[in-house]
C-alpha positions in Angstrom: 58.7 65.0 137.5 58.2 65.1 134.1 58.8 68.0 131.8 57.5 68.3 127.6 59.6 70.4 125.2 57.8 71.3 122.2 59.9 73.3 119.4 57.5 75.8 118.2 59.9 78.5 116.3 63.4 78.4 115.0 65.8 81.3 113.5 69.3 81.1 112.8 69.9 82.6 116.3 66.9 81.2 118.0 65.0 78.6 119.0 61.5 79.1 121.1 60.1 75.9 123.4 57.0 75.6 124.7 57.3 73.2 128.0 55.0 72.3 130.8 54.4 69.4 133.0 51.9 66.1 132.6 48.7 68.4 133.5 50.9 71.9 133.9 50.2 75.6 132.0 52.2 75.5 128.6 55.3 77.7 129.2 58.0 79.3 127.1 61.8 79.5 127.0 63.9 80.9 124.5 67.6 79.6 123.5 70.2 82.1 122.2 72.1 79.5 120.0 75.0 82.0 119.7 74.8 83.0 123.6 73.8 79.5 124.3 71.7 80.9 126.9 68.0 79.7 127.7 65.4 82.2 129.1 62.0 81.6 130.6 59.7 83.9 128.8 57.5 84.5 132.0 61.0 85.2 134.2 60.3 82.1 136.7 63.4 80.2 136.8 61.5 77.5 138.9 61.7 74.2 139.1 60.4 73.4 136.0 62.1 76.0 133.9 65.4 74.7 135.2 64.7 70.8 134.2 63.3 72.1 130.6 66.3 74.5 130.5 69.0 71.5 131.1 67.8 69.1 129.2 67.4 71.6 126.0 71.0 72.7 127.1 72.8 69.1 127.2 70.7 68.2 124.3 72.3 71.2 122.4 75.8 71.3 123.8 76.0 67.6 122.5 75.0 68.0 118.7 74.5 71.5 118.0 70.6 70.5 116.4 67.9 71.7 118.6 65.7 69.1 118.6 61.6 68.8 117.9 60.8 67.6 121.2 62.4 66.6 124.4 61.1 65.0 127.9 62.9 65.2 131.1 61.9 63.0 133.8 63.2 62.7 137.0 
């Protein structure tokens, strides 16, 4: 599997991904920096969500910078 984080919006509390497979729907997740807490927009915590959602979360956790873009493959 592999999963494409897009940043498309950041505040100073939050940060809004699009993410979606190789040939998948474009889906969104929102990070709570102060929470640090990610939510799927649609409220599917599939699969998917859960690969986008770690990655964004040890990308995070390590630097504190929410990055542009992100792939998880596994």
């Amino acid at each position: 599997m592999i999963v494409y984080l897009h940043k498309e919006h950041e505040t100073e509390t939050e940060v809004r991904y699009r993410f979606h497979l190789t040939d998948g729907v474009d889906r969104r997740l929102v990070m709570d920096k102060r929470a640090e807490t990610i939510q799927p927009d649609d409220g599917n915590r599939d699969g998917v969500f859960q690969a986008a959602a770690s990655k964004l979360a040890r990308a995070w956790l390590d630097t504190k910078i929410a990055p542009e873009r992100l792939i998880h493959q596994s």
